[in-house]
N, C-alpha and C positions, 0 to 999 in steps of 0.2 A: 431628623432632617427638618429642615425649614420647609415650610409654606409656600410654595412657587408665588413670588411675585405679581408677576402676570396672568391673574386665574383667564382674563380671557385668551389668553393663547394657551391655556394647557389643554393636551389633547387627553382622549378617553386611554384608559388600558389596554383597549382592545387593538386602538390604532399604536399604540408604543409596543406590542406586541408584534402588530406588522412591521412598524418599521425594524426588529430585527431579523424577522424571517423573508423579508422582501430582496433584504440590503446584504455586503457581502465583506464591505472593509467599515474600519471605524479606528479608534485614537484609543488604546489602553494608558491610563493615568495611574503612574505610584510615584512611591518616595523613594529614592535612591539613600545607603548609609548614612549619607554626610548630610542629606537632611533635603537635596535638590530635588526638586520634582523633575519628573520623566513621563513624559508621554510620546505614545511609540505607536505611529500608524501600524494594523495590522488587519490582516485576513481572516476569519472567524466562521466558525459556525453553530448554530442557533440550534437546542431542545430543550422545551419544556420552560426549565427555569434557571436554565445553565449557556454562560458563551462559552465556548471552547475554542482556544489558541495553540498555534506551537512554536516554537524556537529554535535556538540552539540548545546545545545544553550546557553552555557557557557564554554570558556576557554580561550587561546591565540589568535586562530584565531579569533573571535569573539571581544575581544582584538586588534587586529589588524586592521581589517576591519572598529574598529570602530572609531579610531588613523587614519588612512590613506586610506581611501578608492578604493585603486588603487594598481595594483601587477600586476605578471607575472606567467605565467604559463608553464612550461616546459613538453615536451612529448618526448621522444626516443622510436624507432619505431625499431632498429634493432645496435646491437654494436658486431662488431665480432673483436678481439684483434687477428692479427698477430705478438705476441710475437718476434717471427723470424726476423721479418723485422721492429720490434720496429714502429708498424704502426696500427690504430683504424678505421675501414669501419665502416660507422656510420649513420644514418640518424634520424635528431632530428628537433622539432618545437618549436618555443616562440610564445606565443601569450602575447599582453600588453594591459590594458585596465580597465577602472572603475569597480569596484563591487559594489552591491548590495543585500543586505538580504531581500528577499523576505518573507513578512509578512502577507501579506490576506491568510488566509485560503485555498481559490480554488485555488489561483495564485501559492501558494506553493505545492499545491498539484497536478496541471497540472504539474510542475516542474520535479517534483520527478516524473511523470509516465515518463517524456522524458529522465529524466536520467535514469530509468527502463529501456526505448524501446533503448534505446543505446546496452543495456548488451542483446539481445534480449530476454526480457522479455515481453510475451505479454501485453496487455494492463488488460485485466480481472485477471491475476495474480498480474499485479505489482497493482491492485484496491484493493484487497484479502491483500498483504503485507502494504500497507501504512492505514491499519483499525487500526493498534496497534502502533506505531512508529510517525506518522507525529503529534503531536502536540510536541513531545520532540525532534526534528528536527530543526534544521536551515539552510535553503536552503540559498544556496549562488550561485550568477551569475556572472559570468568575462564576459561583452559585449566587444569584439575584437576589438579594434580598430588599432590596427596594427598582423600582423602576418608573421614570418619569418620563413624561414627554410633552414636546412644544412646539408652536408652530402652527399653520393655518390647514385647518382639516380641508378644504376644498384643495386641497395637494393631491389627494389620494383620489377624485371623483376622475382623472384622467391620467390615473399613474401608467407610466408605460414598463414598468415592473408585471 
């Protein structure tokens, strides 16, 4: 990967960390067969060094993942437009790294309880919600292998996250 441009707007690892355990949607980016790029707002949840998504288990993304196993994942944590001063306060994260459709049964379904426990959702609820849903499910994993972030760290000194 390239050298962030803007060394003074990149933020530490720690705060590219918060922003994804703060935040709760963001923009998954791959390549569709015929070579178009797709990016695809979605809902996520954050452990360790892993985003975790789900789907259908049929359409584009699915499509995609299956063409290119590799994408980016975008998160914005705060964007306040000063119109006035033609100027954007911003704080955002990329993470880049292999997917994975996870397909055992229990491995999809621990999955999904960690993406539950993200949104806090306890664990005996989110057991109750995936009794109807997880077999027509496609859990999907982004393992981080790089993670960036940018933007103005005085975002976070009054986050209301």
């Amino acid at each position: 990967m390239r050298e962030m441009r803007r060394k003074d707007r990149e933020l530490s690892p720690e705060l590219a960390l918060r922003i994804l355990k703060e935040n709760n949607h963001g923009v998954l980016s791959l390549v569709l067969p015929d070579g178009t790029p797709y990016g695809v707002p979605l809902n996520y949840g954050f452990e360790q060094s892993e985003i975790i998504m789900h789907a259908a288990l049929v359409g584009l993304k699915m499509d995609a993942i299956a063409h290119q196993p590799v994408g980016s994942f975008s998160v914005i944590h705060k964007a306040i437009v000063d119109s006035k001063n033609l100027q954007t306060f911003y704080a955002s994260a990329i993470a880049f790294g292999p997917l994975k459709v996870i397909t055992d049964p229990l491995e999809k379904r621990a999955y999904l309880i960690k993406l539950l426990k993200h949104y806090r959702i306890s664990e005996e609820e989110a057991q109750r919600a995936l009794e109807v849903d997880t077999p027509f499910t496609s859990v999907i994993v982004l393992k981080i292998e790089q993670l960036t972030a940018k933007g103005y760290a005085n975002l976070f000194e009054d986050s209301l996250i």
